[in-house]
C-alpha positions in Angstrom: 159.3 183.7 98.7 157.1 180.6 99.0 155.1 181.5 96.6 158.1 182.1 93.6 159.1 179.0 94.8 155.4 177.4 94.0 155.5 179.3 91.0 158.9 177.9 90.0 158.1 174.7 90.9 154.7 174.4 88.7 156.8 176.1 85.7 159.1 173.3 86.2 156.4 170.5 86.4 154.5 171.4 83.0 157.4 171.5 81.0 158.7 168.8 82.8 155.4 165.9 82.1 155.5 167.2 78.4 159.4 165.8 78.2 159.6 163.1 80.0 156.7 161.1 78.4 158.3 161.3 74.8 161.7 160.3 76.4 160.3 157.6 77.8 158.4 156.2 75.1 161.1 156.6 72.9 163.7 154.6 75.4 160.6 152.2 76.1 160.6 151.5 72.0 164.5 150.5 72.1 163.8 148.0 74.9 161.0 146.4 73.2 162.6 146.1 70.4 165.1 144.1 72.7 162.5 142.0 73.7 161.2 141.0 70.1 164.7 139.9 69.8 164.7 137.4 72.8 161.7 135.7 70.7 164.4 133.9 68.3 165.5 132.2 71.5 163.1 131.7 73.5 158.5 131.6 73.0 157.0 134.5 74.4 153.3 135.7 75.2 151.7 139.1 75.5 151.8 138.5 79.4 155.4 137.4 79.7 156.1 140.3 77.1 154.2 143.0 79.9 156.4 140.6 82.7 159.6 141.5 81.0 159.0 145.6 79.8 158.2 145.4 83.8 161.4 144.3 84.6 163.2 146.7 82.3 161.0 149.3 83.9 163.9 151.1 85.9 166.1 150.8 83.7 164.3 153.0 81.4 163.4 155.4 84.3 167.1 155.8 85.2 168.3 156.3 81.6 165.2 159.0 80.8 165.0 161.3 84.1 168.5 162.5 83.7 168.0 163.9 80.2 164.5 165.0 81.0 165.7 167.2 84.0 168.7 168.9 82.0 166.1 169.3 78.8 163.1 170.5 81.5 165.4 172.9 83.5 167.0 174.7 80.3 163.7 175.4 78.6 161.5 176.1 81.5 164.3 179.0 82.4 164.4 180.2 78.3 160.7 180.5 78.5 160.5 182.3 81.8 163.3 184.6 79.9 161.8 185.1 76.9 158.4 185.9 78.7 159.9 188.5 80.8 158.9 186.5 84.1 162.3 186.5 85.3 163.1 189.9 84.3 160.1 190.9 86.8 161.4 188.5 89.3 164.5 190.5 89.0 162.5 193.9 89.5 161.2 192.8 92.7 165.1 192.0 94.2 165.1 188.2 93.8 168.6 187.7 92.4 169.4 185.0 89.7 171.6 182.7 92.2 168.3 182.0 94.1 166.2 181.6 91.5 168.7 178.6 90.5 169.1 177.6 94.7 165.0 177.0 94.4 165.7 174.0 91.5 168.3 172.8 93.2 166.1 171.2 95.8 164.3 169.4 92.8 167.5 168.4 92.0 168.4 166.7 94.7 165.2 165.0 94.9 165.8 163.5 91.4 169.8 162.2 92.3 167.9 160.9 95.0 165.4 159.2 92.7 168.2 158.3 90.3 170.6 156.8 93.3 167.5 154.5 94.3 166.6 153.3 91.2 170.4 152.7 90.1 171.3 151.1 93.3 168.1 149.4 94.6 165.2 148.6 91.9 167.7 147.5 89.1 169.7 144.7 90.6 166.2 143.9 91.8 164.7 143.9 88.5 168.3 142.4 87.0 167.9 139.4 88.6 164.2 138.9 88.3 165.1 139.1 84.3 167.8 136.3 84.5 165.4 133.9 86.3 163.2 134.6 83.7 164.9 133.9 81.2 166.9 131.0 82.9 163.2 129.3 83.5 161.9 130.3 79.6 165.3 128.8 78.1 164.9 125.6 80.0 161.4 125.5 79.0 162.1 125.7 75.5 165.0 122.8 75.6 162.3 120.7 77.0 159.8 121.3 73.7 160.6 119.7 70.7 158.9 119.2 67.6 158.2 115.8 65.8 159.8 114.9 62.7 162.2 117.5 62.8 166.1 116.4 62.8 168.9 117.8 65.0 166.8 118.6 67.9 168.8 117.9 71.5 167.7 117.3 74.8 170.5 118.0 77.3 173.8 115.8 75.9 171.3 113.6 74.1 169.7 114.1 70.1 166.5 113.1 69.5 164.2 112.3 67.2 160.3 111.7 67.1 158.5 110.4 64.9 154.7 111.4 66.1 152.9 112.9 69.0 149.0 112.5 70.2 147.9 115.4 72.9 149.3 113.3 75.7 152.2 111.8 74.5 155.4 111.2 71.6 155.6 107.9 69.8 158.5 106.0 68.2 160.9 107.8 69.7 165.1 107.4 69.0 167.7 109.0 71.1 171.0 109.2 70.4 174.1 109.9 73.1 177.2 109.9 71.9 179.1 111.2 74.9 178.1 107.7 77.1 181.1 107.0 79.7 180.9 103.7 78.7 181.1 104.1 75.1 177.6 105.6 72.8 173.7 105.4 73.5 170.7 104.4 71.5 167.3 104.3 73.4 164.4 103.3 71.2 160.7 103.7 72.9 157.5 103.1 71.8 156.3 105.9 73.8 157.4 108.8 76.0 156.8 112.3 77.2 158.4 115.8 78.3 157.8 116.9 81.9 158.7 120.5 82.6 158.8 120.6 86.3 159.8 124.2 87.6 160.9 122.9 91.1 163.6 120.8 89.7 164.6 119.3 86.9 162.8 118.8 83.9 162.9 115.3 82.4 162.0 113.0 79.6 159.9 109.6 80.6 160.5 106.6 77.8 158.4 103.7 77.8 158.5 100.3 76.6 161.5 100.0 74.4 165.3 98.8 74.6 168.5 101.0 75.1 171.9 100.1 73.6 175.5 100.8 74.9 178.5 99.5 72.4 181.8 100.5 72.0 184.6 98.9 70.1 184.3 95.6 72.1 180.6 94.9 73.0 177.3 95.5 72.4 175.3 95.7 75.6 171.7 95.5 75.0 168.7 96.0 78.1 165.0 96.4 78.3 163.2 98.8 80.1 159.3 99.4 80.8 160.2 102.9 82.1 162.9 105.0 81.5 164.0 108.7 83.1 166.4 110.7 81.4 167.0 114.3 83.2 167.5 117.5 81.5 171.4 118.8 83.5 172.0 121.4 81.0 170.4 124.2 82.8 173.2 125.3 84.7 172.5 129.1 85.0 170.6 129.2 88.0 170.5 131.6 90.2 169.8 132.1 93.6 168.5 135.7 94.6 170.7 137.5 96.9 169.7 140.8 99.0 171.0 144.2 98.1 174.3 144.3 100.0 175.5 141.0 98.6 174.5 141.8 95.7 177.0 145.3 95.3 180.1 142.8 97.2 179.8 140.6 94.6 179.8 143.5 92.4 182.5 145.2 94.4 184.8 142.1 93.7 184.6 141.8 89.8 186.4 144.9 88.3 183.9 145.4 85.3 181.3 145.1 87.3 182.8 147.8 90.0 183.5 150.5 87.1 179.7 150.0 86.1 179.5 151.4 90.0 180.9 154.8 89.2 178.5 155.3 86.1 175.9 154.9 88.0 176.8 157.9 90.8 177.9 160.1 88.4 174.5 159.8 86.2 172.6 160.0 89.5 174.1 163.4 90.5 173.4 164.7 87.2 170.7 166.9 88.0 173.3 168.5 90.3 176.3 168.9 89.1 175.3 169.9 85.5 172.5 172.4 87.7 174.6 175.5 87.3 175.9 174.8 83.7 172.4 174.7 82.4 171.3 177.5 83.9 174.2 179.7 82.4 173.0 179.6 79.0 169.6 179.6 79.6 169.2 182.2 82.2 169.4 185.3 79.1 168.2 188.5 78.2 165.9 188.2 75.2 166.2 190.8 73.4 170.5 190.8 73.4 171.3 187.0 73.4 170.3 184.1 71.3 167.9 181.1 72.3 170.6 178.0 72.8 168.2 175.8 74.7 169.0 172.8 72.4 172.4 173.7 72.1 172.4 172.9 75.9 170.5 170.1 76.3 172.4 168.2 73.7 176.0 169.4 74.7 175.3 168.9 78.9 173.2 165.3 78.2 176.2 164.3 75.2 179.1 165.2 77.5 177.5 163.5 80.8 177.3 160.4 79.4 180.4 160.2 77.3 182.3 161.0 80.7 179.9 158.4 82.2 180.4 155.4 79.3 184.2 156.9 80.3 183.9 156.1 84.0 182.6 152.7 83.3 185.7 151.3 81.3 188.1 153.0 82.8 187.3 154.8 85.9 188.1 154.8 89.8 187.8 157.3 92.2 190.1 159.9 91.5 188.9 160.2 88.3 185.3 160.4 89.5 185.4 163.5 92.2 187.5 165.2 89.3 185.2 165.1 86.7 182.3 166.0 89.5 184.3 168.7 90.2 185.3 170.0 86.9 181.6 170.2 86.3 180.5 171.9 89.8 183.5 174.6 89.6 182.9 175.1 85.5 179.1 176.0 86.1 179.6 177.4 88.9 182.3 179.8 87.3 180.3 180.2 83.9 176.9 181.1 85.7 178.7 183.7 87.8 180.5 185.4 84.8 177.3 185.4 82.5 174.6 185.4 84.5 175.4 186.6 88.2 177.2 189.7 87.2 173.8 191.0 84.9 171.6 189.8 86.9 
């Protein structure tokens, strides 16, 4: 019996490699292409490009091994079918309900695998991304180009006339939100500093601000002038797993997102049963559906799934588990069980 099992097992594992890669690189396509698309907002180099894909990393695990399982189970059985290799497993007394028992160990291994990459490496990897991105978009407020019009830093717009390699010149800065009425600086020179332990700021030298409103006209003169950039307001601090899901647990978006995620992790379970049904055949009387299958069982998981999210809660979670346990379950005895 340990040896069907091995032999099982390395069916599974072939078929397996030769899905999974083109899953993945197809998935691993779509979230590049989501990446190219953070380049309008933000400047981007082939290392923080590999940073990023890194971060999306389980994320694209978790949304290929599901499919891969379903599509890797179905043909690996059709194959075995259509090769007579179950038919002389059958021969030698090993029923069709074990044959499917010795994949369901794989497939707990997998929800495993799923439940730690759903639960675990992406709100890891989530929050890795938004400090990323927090640090790139505060970086790129603090580089501006000279000559160009409508640029802002923070509250203030600015304009600069030239720039050398250490420094801008003939700079104007405009604030028209002042408590005490509007700002002009003028400086005869200045530069950006983009400090990532704290704020980033802008250092004007030698020139003359202005503050008027509809009564006066205050003028002053300054050798060295710091304005700070306060407009990065979106950072975050990293939290540990379990504060992570209660923060979750209290926003209700967020907590339906939580129900997705079990019910795509104990796909390879529930759906075991199912797939085997129609792909578990005699081939000589019944049709090759393989596709069929894969594409009805992977479709209807996640439609129930994207379901879950918007609307779902518990009850509606173990019924849908259930529905899919007890219909396999039933299906596989009626058209499997009973041949074979």
């Amino acid at each position: 019996m340990v040896r069907i099992k091995d032999y099982l097992s390395s069916n599974f594992s072939r078929t397996f490699f030769m899905i999974f890669l083109p899953f993945f690189a197809i998935i691993s396509l779509v979230y590049f292409i989501r990446i190219s698309m953070l380049t309008n907002q933000i400047q981007l180099d082939f290392f923080d490009v590999l940073k990023l894909y890194a971060y999306f990393l389980p994320s694209i695990i978790f949304y290929t091994l599901p499919v891969s399982f379903v599509a890797t189970i179905s043909l690996t059985l059709v194959r075995l079918s259509n090769d007579n290799e179950l038919g002389a497993l059958y021969s030698f007394g090993v029923s069709s309900s074990s044959i499917v028992k010795k994949y369901f160990t794989l497939s707990i291994l997998f929800s495993m695998l799923l439940f730690a990459i759903s639960f675990f490496a992406m709100p890891v990897s989530k929050q890795l991304y938004n400090s990323f991105k927090i640090t790139k978009l505060s970086e790129a407020k603090l580089n501006v180009d000279p000559n160009s019009l409508g640029q802002k830093f923070d509250d203030y717009y600015l304009f600069i006339n030239s720039q050398d390699a250490t420094q801008y010149h003939d700079i104007v800065i405009y604030n028209p939100n002042a408590k005490k009425g509007e700002q002009i600086f003028l400086a005869k020179n200045g530069k950006i500093v983009n400090n990532p332990q704290s704020q980033g700021y802008f250092m004007l030298e030698d020139g003359f601000a202005y503050t008027y409103d509809k009564e006066k006209l205050r003028q002053a003169k300054f050798k060295q002038l710091i304005a700070y950039d306060t407009s990065n307001k979106g950072e975050i601090s990293f939290q540990t797993i379990s504060e992570y899901w209660s923060d979750t647990l209290k926003d209700k978006k967020e907590k339906s997102r939580i129900f997705f995620f079990i019910f795509i992790s104990l796909m390879p379970i529930i759906t075991l049963y199912t797939i085997a049904s129609f792909s578990m055949i005699h081939s000589r009387y019944q049709s090759n559906n393989s596709y069929t299958v894969i594409f009805a069982v992977s479709l209807g998981s996640y439609i129930y799934a994207s379901f879950l999210e918007k609307y779902g809660n518990t009850f509606w979670l173990i019924l849908g588990i259930l529905t899919v346990v007890i219909f396999g379950k039933m299906t596989f005895k009626r058209r499997v069980e009973k041949v074979f």
